[in-house]
C-alpha positions in Angstrom: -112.4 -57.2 -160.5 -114.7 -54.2 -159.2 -117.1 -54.4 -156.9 -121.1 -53.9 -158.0 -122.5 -50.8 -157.8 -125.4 -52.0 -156.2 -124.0 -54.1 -153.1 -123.6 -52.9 -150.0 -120.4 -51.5 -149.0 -117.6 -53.1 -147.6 -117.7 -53.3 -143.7 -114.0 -51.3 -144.1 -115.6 -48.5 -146.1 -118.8 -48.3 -143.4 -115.4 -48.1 -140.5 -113.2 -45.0 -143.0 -116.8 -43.6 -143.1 -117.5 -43.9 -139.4 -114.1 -42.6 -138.5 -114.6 -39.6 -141.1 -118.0 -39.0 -139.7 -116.5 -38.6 -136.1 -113.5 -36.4 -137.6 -115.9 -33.8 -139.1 -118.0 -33.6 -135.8 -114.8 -33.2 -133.6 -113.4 -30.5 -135.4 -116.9 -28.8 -135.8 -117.2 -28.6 -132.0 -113.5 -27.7 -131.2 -114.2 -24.7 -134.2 -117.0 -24.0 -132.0 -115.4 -23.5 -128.8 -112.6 -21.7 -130.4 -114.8 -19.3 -132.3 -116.3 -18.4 -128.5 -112.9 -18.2 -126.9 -112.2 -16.0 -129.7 -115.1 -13.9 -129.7 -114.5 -13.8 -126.1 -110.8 -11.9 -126.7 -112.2 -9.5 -129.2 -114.4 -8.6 -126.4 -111.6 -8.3 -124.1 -109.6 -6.3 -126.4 -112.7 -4.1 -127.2 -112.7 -3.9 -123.3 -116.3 -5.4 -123.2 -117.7 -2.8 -125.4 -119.3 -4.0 -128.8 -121.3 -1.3 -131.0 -124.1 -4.0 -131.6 -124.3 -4.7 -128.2 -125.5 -2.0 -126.8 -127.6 -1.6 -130.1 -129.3 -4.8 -129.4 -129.6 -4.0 -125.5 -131.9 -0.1 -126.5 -134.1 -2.4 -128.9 -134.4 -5.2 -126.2 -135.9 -2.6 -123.0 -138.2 -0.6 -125.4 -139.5 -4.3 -126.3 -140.4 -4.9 -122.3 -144.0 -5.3 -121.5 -145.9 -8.0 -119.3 -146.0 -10.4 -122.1 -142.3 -10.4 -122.9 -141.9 -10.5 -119.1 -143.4 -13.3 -118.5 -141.9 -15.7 -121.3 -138.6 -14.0 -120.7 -139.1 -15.1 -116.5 -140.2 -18.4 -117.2 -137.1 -19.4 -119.5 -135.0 -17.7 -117.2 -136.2 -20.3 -114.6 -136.3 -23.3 -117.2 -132.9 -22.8 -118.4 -130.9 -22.1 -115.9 -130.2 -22.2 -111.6 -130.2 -25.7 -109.7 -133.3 -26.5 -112.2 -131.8 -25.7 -115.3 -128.8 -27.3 -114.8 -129.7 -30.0 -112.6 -132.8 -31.4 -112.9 -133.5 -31.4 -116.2 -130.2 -33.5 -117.0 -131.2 -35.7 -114.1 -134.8 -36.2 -115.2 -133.9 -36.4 -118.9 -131.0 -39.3 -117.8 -133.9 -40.7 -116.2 -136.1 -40.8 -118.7 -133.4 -42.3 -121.0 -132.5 -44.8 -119.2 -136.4 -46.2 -118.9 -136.2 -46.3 -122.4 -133.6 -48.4 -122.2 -131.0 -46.0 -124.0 -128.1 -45.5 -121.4 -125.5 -44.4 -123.9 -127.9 -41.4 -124.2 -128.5 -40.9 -120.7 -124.4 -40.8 -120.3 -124.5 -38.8 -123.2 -126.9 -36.2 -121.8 -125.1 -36.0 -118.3 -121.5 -35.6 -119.8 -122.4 -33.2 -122.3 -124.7 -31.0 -119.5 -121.9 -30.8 -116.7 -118.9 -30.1 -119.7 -121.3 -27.4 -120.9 -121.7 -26.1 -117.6 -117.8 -26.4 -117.0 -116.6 -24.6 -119.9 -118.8 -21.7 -119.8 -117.6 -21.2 -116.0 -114.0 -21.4 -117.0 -114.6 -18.5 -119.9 -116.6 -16.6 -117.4 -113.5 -16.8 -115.1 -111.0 -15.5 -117.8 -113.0 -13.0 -119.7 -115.1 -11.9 -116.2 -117.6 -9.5 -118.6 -119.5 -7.0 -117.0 -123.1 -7.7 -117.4 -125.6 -4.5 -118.6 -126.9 -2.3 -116.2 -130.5 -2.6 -116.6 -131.1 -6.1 -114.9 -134.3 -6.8 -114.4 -132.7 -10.5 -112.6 -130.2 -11.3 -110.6 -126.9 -12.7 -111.7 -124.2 -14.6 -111.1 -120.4 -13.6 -111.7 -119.3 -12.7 -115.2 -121.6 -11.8 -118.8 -119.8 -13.8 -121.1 -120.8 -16.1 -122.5 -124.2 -16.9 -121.4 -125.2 -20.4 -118.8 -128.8 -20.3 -120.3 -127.9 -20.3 -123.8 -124.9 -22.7 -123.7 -127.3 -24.7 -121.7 -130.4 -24.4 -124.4 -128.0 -25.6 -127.1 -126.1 -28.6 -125.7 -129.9 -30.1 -125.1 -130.9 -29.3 -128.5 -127.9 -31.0 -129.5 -128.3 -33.9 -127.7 -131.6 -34.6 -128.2 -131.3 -34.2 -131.9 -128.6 -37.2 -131.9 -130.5 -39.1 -129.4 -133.7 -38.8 -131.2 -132.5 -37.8 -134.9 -135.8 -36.3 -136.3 -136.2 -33.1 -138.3 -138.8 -32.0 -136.1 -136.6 -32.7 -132.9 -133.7 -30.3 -134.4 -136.0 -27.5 -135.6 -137.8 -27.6 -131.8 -134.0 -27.7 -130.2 -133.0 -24.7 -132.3 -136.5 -22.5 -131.5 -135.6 -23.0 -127.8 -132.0 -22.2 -128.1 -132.7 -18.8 -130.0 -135.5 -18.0 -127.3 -133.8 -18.3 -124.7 -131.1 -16.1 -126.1 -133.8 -13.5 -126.7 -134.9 -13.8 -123.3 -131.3 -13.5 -121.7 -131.1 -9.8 -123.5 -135.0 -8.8 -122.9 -134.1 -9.3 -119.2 -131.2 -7.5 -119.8 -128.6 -10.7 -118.0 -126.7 -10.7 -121.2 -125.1 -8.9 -124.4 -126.2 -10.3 -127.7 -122.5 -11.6 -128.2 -122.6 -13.1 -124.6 -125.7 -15.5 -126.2 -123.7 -16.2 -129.5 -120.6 -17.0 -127.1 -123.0 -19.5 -125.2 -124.7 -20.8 -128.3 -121.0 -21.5 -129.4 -120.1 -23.2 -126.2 -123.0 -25.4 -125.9 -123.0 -26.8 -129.1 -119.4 -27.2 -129.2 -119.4 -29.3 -126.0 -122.8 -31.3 -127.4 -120.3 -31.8 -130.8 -117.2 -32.9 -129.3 -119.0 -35.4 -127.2 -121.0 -36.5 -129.7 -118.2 -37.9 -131.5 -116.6 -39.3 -128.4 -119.9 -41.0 -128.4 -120.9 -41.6 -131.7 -120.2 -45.1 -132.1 -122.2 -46.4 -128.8 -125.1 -44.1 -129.4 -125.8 -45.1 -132.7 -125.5 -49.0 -132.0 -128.2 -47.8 -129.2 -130.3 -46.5 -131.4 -130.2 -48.8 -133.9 -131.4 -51.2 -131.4 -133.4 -49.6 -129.7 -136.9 -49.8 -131.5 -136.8 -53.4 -130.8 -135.5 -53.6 -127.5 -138.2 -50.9 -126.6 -141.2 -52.7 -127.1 -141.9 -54.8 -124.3 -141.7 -58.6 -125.2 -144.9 -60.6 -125.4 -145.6 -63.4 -122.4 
């Protein structure tokens, strides 16, 4: 006898579809960090020189002026150094966990110091010259790019901790600024941002599935459990 179109579906189907759903965000971020490890070795093998590259870099310096300087010096400080990478996991984790989401604020931490991780350990085997005309000071190795891999695991996260439209579209803007500050200030190719875009979001991905089953019970709940109770 078949089952009504119009119940609900079975508590098995709602686990295949919860196990499918995890499946397709794993291999979206492992694609992700292997399309940056492999962007990485073309790089290599071009021995760090990519025609758009230094395209990109001529267009970038004729665009400096004190406007651009000061929104490119301000994300520079926002995304990255001990404040970047640091405090705003710590105060977001915070923040989290007075909203009563802890899942999230685990999710936030994990995904921030893995982020941070993997984009040391590709700076370590590719070891990327940087572009000449810095107007910063930088650490060891181009590619891929701290600031951008950090930009996109928090837009990431925040879109699964907060799934809104509006939350995603903010996320993204901030992730692609900060990529176009990385190459106005000159710290970074245009492939070392892709690379970090790559990065981040593959870690935020990855985790997200490793997480996927708390985070959403959390949220779920969390409306309720939010509001404080009446005495």
């Amino acid at each position: 006898m078949s089952s009504h179109p119009d119940l609900p579906p079975a508590p098995a189907t709602d686990a295949a579809s919860r196990r499918l759903s995890r499946r397709v965000l794993l291999a979206a971020g492992i694609g992700g960090l292997l399309a940056a490890t492999l962007l990485g070795l073309l790089i290599a093998v071009r021995q760090g020189v990519v025609g758009v590259d230094e395209l990109w870099e001529t267009g970038m310096v004729e665009l400096r002026g004190p406007v651009g300087d000061a929104i490119a010096f301000t994300m520079d400080r926002l995304g990255g150094g001990i404040f970047g990478v640091f405090v705003v996991p710590v105060v977001g984790a915070i923040v989290l966990l007075l909203c009563r989401r802890p899942w999230g604020a685990a999710y936030f931490i994990v995904a921030s110091a893995a982020s941070a991780g993997a984009v040391q350990v590709l700076k370590q085997l590719f070891g990327r010259a940087r572009p000449e005309d810095m107007l910063v000071t930088s650490d060891f190795g181009s590619f891929p790019s701290g600031h951008v891999a950090n930009a996109a695991t928090i837009a990431v996260v925040l879109g699964v901790i907060v799934p809104k439209v509006w939350v995603w579209a903010a996320g993204a803007a901030y992730t692609v600024l900060m990529a176009l500050s990385r190459t106005y200030l000159g710290a970074h190719w245009l492939t070392d941002t892709i690379g970090g875009a790559l990065v981040g979001a593959g870690v935020a991905l990855v985790l997200w599935a490793v997480f996927a089953l708390p985070l959403e019970r959390e949220r779920l709940r969390w409306p309720r459990s939010a509001v404080p109770a009446e005495g």
